[in-house]
C-alpha positions in Angstrom: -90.0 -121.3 -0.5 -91.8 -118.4 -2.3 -87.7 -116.8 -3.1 -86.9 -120.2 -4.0 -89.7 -120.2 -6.5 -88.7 -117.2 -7.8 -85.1 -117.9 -8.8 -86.3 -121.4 -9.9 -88.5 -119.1 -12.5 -85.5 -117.0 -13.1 -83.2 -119.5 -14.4 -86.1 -121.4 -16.2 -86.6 -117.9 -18.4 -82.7 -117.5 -18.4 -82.3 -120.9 -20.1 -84.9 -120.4 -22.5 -83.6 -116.9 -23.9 -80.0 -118.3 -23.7 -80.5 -120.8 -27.0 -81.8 -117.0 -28.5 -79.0 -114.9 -27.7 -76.4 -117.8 -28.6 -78.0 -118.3 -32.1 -78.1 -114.9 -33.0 -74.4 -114.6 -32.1 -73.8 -118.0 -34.2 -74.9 -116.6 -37.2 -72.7 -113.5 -36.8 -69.5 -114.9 -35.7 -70.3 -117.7 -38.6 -69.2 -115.2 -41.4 -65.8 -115.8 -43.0 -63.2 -112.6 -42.8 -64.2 -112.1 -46.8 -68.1 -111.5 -45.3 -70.2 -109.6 -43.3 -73.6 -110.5 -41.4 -76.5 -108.6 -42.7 -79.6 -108.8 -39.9 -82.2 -108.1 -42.6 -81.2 -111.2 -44.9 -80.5 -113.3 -42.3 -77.0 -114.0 -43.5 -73.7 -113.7 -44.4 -73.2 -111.7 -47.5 -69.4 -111.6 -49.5 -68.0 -108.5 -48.6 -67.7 -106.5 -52.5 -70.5 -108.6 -53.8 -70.4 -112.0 -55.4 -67.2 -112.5 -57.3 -69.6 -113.3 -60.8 -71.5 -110.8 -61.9 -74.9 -111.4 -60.0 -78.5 -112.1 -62.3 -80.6 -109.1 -63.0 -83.4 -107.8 -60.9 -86.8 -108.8 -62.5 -88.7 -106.6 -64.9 -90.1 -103.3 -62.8 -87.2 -103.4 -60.1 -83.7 -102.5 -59.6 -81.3 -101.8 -57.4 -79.0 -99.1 -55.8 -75.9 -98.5 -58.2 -72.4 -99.7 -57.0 -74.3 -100.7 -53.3 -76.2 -103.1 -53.8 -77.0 -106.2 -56.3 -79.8 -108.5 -56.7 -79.6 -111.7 -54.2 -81.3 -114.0 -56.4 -81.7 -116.3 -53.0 -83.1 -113.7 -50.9 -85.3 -111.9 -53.8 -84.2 -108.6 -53.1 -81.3 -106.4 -53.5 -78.5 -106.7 -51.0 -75.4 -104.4 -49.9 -71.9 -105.0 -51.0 -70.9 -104.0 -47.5 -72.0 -103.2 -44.3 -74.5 -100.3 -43.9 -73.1 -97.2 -42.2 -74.8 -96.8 -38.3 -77.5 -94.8 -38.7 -76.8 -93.9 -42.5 -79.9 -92.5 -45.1 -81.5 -95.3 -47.3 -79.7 -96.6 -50.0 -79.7 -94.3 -53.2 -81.6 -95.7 -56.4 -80.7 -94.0 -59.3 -82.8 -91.3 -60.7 -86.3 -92.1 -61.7 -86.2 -95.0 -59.1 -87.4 -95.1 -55.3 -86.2 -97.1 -52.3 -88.7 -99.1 -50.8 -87.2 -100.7 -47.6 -90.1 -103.2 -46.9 -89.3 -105.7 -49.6 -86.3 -103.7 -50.3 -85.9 -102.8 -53.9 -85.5 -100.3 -55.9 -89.4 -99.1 -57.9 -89.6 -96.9 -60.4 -91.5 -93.1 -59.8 -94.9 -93.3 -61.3 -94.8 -90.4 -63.8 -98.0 -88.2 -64.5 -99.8 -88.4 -68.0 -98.3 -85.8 -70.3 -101.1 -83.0 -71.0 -101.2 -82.1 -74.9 -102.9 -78.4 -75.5 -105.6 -79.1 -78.2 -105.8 -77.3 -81.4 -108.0 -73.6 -81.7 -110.9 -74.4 -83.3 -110.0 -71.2 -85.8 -107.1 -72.7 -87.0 -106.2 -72.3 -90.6 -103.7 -74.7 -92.3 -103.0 -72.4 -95.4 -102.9 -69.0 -94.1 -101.0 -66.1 -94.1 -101.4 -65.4 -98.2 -102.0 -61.7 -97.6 -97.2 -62.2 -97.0 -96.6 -62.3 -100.3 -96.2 -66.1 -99.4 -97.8 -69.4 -100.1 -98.4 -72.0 -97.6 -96.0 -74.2 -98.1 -93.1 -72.4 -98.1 -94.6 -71.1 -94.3 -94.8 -74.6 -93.7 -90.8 -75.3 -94.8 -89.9 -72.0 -93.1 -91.4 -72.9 -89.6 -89.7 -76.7 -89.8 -86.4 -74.7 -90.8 -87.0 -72.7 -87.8 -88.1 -75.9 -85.5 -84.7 -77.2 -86.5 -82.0 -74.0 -85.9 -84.1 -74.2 -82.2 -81.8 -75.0 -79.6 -82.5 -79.0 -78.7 -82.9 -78.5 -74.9 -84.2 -75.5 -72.6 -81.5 -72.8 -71.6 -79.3 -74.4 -69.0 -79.9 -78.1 -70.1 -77.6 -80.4 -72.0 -78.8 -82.2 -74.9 -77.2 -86.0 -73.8 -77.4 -88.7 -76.3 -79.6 -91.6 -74.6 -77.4 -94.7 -74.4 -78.1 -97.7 -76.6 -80.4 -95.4 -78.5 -80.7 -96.0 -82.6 -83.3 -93.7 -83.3 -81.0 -90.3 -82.1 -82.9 -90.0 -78.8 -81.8 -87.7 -76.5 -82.7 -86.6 -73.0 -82.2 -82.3 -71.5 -79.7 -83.0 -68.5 -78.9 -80.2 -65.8 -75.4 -81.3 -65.9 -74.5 -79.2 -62.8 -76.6 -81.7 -60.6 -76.9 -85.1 -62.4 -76.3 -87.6 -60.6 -75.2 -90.2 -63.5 -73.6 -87.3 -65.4 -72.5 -84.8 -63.5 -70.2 -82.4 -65.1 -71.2 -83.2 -68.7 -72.8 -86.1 -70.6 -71.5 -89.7 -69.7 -72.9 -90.6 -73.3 -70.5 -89.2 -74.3 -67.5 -90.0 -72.3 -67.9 -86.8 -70.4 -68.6 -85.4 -66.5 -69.1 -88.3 -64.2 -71.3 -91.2 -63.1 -71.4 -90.0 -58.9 -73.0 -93.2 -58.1 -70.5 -95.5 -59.4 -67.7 -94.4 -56.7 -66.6 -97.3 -54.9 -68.2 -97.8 -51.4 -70.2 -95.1 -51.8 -73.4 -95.1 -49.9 -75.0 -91.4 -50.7 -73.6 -89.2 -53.2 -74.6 -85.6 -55.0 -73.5 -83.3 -57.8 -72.9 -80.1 -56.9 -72.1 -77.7 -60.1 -70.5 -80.3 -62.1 -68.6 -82.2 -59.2 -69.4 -85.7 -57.5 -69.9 -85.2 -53.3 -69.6 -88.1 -51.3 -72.1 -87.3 -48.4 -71.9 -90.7 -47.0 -69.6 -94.3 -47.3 -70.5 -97.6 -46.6 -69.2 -99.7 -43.8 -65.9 -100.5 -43.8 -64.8 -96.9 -46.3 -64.4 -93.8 -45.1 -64.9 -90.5 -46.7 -61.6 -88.9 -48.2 -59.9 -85.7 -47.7 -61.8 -83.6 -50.0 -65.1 -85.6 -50.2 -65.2 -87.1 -53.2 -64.4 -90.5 -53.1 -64.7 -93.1 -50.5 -61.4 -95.0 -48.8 -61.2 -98.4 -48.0 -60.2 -99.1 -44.1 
């Protein structure tokens, strides 16, 4: 009676993991050949990415260039194809940091900018004893201030995009991700994370390497671009 019992118990366990198992299978086998299951949406996702261009992420997040977009239903970012096995975390472009719990893109909190005071002994109209008045010390430092080169030795001077006022930012263009090789401003080098089903990418002295691809891509010949399967 007692083995009985004991496969009674066995089969009463079996049927209730069985409705488990065939659901989760369900939802996978439910995607259409143009999508994939993603486990942590819950869902099937169009393989590419939604064919119209998909809302923006709310102020304060983004998401991975390329990779990922914003599911407006899930309110998070989502891949444009399957994740490789075991792959890093998605890439967010620079500034920006992965968070996989609510999975999103935040920015990098920046430190405060430190501004040297003023010596106490200093004299606006100095330096008579020259031969010189003050204000043509004063025109000859902002003539000086202006032949100085725009960016530290070793740093590009790249116009900032959608910029009026002239703004520029000092880019290592050897190792920029998003202009790698020269300034994408200005139509130059190029933008590493916008190759096509790539998951993790790096510039190394002015060239675009594709470390890893997404699911479904594989990396080509010389490692810089990713192939579809």
């Amino acid at each position: 009676m007692a083995f009985i019992a004991r496969i009674g118990a066995a089969f009463i366990l079996l049927f209730i993991a069985l409705p488990i198992a065939s659901s989760t299978a369900t939802g996978s086998k439910s995607c259409t050949e143009k999508e994939f299951w993603s486990a942590p949406n819950g869902c099937c996702l169009p393989i590419g990415g939604p064919p119209a261009p998909p809302p923006a992420p709310p102020k304060g997040n983004t998401c991975p260039p390329t990779t990922h977009y914003w599911g407006q239903n899930q309110g998070c970012c989502v891949p444009r194809h399957p994740p490789p096995e075991q792959g890093p975390p998605p890439q967010c472009p620079r500034g920006w940091l992965w968070n996989q719990t609510v999975r999103k893109c935040y920015p990098i909190p920046t430190p405060p900018e430190q501004h040297p005071s003023k010596p106490s002994n200093y004299h606006g109209h100095g330096h008579h004893n020259e031969g010189t008045d003050g204000h043509w010390k004063k025109r000859s430092s902002q003539l000086k201030l202006r032949s100085a080169p725009l960016c530290p030795t070793g740093l590009n001077a790249c116009p900032v995009s959608g910029s009026k006022g002239g703004d520029y930012e000092c880019l290592d263009t050897a190792m920029e991700l998003e202009s790698c090789g020269g300034c994408a401003s200005l139509g130059a080098g190029q933008n590493c994370t916008a190759i096509p089903g790539a998951w993790n990418v790096g510039c190394d002295r002015g060239r675009c390497t594709v470390y890893t691809c997404a699911g479904g891509f594989k990396r080509s010949l010389y490692g810089d671009s990713c192939i579809p399967l």
